[in-house]
C-alpha positions as CSV (number, residue, x, y, z in Angstrom):
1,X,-66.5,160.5,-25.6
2,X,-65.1,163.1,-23.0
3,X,-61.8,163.7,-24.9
4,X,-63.9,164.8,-28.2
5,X,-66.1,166.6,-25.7
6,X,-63.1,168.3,-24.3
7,X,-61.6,168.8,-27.8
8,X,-64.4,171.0,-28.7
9,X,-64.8,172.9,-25.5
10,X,-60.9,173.4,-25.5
11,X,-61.1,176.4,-27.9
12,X,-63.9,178.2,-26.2
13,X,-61.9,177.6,-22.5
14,X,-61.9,181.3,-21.5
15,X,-65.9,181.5,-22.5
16,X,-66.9,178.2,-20.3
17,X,-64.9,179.1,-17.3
18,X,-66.5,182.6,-17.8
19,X,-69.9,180.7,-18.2
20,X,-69.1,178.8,-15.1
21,X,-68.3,181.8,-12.8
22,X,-71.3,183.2,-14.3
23,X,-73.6,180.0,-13.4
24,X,-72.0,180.5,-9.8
25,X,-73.3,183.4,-9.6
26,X,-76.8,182.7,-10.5
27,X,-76.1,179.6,-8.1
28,X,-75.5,181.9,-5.3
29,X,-77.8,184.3,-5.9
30,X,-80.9,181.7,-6.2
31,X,-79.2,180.4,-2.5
32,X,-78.7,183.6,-1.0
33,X,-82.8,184.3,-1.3
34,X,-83.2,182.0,1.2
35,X,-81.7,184.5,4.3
36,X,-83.1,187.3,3.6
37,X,-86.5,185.6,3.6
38,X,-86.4,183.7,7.0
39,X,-84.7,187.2,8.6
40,X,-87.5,189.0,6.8
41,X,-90.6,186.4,8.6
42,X,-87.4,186.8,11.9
43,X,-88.3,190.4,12.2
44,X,-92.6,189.9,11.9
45,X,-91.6,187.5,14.7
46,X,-89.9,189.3,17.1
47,X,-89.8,193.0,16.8
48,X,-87.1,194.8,18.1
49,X,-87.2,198.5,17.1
50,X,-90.0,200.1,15.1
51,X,-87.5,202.4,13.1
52,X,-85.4,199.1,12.4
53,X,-88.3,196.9,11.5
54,X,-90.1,199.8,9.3
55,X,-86.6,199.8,7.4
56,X,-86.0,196.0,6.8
57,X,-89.6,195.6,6.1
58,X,-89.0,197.6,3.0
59,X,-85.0,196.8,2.3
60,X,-85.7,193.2,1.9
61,X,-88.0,192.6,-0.5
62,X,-86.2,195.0,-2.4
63,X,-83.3,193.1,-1.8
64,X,-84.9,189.7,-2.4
65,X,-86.6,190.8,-5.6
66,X,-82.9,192.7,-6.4
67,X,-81.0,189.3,-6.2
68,X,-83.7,187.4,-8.0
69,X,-83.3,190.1,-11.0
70,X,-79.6,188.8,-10.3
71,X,-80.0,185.6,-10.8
72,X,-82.3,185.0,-13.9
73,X,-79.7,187.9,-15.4
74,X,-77.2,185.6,-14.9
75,X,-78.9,182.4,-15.7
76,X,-79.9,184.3,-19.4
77,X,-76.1,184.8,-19.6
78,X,-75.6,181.6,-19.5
79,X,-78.1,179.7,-21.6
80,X,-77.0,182.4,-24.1
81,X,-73.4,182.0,-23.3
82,X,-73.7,178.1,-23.9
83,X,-75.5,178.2,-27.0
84,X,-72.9,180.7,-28.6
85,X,-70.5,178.6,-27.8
86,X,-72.6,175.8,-29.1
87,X,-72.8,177.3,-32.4
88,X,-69.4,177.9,-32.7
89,X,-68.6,173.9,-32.2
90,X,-70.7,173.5,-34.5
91,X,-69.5,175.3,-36.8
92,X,-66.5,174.2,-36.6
93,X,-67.5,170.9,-37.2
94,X,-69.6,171.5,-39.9
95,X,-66.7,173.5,-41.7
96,X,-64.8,170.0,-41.0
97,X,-66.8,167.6,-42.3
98,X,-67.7,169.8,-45.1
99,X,-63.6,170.2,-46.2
100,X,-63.0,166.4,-45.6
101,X,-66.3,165.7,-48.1
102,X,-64.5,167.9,-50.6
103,X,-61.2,166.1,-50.3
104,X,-62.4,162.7,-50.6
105,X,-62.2,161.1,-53.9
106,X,-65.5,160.6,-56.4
107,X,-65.4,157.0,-56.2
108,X,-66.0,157.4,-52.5
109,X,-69.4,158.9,-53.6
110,X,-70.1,156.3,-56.2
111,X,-68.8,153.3,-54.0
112,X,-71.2,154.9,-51.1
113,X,-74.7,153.3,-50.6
114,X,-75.8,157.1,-49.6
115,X,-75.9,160.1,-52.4
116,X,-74.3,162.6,-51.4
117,X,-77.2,164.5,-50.4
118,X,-77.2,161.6,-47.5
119,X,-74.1,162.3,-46.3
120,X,-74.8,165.9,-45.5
121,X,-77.7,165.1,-43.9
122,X,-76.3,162.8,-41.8
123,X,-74.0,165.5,-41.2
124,X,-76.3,168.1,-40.4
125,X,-78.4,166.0,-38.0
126,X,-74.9,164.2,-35.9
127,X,-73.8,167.6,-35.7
128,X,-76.9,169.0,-34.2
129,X,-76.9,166.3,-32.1
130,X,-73.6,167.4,-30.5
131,X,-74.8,170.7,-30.2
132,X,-77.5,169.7,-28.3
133,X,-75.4,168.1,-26.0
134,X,-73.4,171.1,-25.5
135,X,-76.7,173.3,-25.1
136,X,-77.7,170.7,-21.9
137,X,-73.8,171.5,-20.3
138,X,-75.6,174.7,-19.2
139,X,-77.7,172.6,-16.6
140,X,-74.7,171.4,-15.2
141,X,-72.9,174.9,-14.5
142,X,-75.5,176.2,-12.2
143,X,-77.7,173.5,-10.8
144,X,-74.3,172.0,-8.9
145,X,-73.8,175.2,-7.0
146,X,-77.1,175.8,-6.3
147,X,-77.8,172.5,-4.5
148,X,-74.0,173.0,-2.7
149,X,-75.4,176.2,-1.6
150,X,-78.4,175.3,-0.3
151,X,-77.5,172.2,1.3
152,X,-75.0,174.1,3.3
153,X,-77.6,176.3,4.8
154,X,-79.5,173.5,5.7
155,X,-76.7,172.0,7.6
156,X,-76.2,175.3,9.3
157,X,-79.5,175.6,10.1
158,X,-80.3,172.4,11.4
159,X,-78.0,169.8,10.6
160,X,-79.9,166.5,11.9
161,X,-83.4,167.5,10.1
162,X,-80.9,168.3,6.9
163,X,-79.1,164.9,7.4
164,X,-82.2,162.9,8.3
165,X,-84.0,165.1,4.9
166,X,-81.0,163.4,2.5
167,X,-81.1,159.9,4.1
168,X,-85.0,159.7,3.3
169,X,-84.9,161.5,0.0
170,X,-83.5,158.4,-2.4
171,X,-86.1,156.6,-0.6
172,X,-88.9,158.8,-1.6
173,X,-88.1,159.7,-4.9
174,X,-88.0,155.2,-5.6
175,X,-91.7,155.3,-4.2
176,X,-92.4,158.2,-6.2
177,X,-90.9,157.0,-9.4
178,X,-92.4,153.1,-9.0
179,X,-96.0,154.8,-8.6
180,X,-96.1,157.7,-11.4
């Protein structure tokens, strides 16, 4: 299944490794939200200068509502990305299919429980099937670095809570998912 997968893909390469630094991006600017908010609550906290605080007090939401811009630009870019390239597979394919249909002799279509009006529905709904498969890769280009990201600043934060927080968590989502 992955080597037809990859088949596809492997003509689009230069767009889904641009699609992937892109999802990084949007993976690192959803994490990076996270540090500018607990240094923005750091400074209500513990005031040091009034000049200084008056200053952050207005760069960082600014910032955090900058890199938030960031990231859903980014995360468009790629849902849009990954559906062009969808598209195109699919195209290909149908283009495929379509060619092969025409080569094949009549009494394929005669011998054939299907018309051939059933065969190119068939066609037309596989196909879209695989593109929706390539539509869902987008999930898997960002969501990884997120959660990489995040966990990280966890660990540097406080890394027995953050260890203690991913022991528990298969543990609570089996209660959850046995009572919902």
């Amino acid at each position: 299944m992955f080597e037809i997968f990859w088949w596809d893909i492997k003509k689009h390469l230069k767009t889904v490794l641009i699609l992937v630094g892109l999802g990084a991006l949007a993976g690192l600017a959803k994490a990076s939200v996270t540090p500018l908010i607990q240094r923005f609550f750091k400074h209500l906290e513990y005031p040091n200068t009034p000049e200084l605080i008056s200053n952050e007090l207005i760069l960082i939401p600014i910032g955090i509502a900058i890199v938030w811009v960031l990231a859903n630009l980014f995360r468009y870019l790629v849902n849009r990305g990954i559906s062009l390239v969808s598209e195109k597979i699919a195209l290909d394919l149908r283009q495929k299919l379509l060619s092969s249909y025409l080569k094949a002799p009549m009494s394929y279509f005669q011998n054939n429980d299907q018309n051939s009006g059933g065969l190119i529905s068939h066609m037309l709904n596989d196909i879209l099937v695989i593109q929706h498969g390539h539509s869902r890769v987008s999930d898997l280009l960002k969501e990884p670095v997120t959660l990489i990201l995040s966990l990280s600043y966890l660990l540097y934060l406080n890394w027995q809570f953050t260890l203690f927080l991913v022991a528990t968590l298969p543990i609570s989502l089996i209660i959850i998912s046995k009572f919902s």
